[in-house]
N, C-alpha and C positions, 0 to 999 in steps of 0.2 A: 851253270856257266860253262862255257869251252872250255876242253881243259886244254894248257901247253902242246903246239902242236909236236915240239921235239918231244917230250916227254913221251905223246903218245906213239912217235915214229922207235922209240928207245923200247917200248916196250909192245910193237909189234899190233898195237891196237891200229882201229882204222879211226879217223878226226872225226871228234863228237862233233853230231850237227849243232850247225849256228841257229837258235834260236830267238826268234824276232819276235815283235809284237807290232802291228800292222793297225796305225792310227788313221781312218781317211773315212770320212761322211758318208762316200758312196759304196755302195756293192759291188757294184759291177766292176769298180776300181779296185775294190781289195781284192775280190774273185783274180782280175787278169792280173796286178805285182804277185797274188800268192802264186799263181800256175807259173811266174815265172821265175819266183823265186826258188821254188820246190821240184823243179826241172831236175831229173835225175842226169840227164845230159850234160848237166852243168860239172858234174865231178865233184871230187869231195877239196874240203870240207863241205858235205848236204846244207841245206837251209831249212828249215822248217818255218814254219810260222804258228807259233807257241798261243797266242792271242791276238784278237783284231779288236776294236774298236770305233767306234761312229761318232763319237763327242769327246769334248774335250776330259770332261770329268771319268770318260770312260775309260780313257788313256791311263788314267792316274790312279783307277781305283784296278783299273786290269793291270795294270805295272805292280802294283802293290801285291796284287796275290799273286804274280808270275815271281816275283823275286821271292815273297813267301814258301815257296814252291819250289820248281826245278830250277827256277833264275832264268836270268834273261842275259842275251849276247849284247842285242841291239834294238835299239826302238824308230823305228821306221815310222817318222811323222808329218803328215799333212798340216801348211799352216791354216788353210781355210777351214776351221772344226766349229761347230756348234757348242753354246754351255761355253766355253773358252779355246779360243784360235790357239796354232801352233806357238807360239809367238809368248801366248801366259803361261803355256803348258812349260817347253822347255828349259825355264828358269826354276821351274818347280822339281823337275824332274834333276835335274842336276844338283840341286841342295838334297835331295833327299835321298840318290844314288847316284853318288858323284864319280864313280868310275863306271855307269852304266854309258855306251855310248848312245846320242841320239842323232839320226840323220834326219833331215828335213826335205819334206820334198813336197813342190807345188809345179804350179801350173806357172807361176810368174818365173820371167827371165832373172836370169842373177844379179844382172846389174840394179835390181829393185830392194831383193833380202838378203842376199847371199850373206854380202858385209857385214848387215845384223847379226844376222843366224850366228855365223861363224865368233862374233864379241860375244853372243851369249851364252856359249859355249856348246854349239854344236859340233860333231862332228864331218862335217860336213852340208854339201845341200844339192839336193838331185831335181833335176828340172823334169816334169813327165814325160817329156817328149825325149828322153836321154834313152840311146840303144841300150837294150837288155842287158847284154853284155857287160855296159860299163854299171847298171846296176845291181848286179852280181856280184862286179869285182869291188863295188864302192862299200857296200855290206858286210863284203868278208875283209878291208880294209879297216873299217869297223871296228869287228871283233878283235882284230889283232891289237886297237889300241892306238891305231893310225887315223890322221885327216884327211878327209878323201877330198881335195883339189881339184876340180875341173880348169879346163884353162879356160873359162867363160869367171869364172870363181876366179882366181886366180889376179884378174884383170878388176874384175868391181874390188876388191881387196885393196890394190894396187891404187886404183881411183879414191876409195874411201882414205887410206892414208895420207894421199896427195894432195889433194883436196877437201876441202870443207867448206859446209855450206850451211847457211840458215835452219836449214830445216832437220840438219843434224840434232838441233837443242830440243825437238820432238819426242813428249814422255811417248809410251806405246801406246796408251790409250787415243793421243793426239794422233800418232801415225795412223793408227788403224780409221779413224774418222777420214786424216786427207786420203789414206788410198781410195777410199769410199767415195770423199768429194771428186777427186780427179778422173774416176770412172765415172760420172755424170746422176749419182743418186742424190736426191733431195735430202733437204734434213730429216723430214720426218719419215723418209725410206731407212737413212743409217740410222733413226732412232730404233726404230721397231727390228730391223736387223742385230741391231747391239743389245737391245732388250732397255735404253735408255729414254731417259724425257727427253721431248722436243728442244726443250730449254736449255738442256745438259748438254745435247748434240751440239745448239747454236753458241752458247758458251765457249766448248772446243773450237769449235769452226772460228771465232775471234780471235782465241787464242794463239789459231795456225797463223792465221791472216796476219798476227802482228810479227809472229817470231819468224818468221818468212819475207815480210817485207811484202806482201800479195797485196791487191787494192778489192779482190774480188777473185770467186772462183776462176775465171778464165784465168787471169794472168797466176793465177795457184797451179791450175794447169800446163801452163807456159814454161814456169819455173821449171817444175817436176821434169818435162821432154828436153829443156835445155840441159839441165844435170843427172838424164840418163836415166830419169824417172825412178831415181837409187835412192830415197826419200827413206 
């Protein structure tokens, strides 16, 4: 784990690097966060990235020996994972090292997860399209023990408190099916995507339909765009 950066300015040491573990399905994605997170340009405290992972279970079983280990600073995670989404991972991760921080990072806009992410105790949530820069400073924000805020974040926050809606009464496993429906895939696509029965998926999909107030997917989609698609 990093140690104290005064500690280490006290006693003349240069700041242990911050040590990550890099959760996201694709390669080519972790290749380009790692190159940019390990940018010597970037100044200290260094970043390293300690372990990467492709699936969900890899995330938890590579946390597991990385904390066994040297430890870990911060866990850099993708919600779209295989085996289990960002979304099962990080409730998991936080019961079992509850001062590990976890940041979250996807492809969706904030006003979709941020507000989750952030109730289920992430440390934050990094959108991929966010300048290097601020995902530099959002990691080493991280380690110090801090929430990294964006003000896209900041604003879905602000909304999720303000406002409430139907679709808040949504277990995960129902969310994860409507983001599914509201992207235009059939049942039997989110079945074999979620690794469930056809019957299981349609079940859920009643379930949304009722606690949403929907008559049918379009108007399920309707709702979603009116309230900012922050479901």
């Amino acid at each position: 784990m990093m140690a104290p950066q005064g500690q280490e300015a006290r006693e003349g040491l240069p700041p242990t690097p911050i040590r990550v573990l890099l959760g996201d399905d694709h390669r080519i994605v972790r290749e380009g966060i790692k190159q940019l997170l390990c940018d010597p340009a970037n100044g200290a405290p260094a970043i390293t990235v300690a372990a990467e992972a492709a699936t969900g279970p890899e995330v938890l079983s590579g946390t597991a020996a990385c904390q066994a280990g040297g430890g870990l600073d911060v866990v850099l995670l993708d919600i779209a994972l295989p085996g289990q989404d960002g979304l099962e991972v990080l409730p998991v991760l936080r019961r079992q090292w509850p001062d590990l921080p976890v940041l979250m990072l996807s492809t969706y806009p904030e006003r979709q997860y941020a507000a989750r992410c952030i109730k289920l105790g992430a440390a934050g949530y990094l959108n991929k399209s966010v300048d290097p820069d601020v995902m530099v400073e959002a990691v080493r924000q991280a380690a110090r023990g801090e929430v990294y805020v964006s003000p896209q974040t900041a604003t879905a926050l602000a909304m999720a408190i303000g406002r409430r809606h139907a679709g808040d009464a949504l277990s995960h496993r129902e969310h994860q099916v409507f983001r599914l429906l509201i992207e235009g895939h059939s049942v039997s696509e989110i079945g074999a995507q979620l690794g469930l029965a056809v019957n299981t998926i349609s079940t859920y999909r009643t379930r949304i339909l009722e606690k949403t107030g929907a008559r049918n997917d379009v108007e399920l989609a309707l709702s979603a765009e009116r309230h900012g698609q922050r479901l």
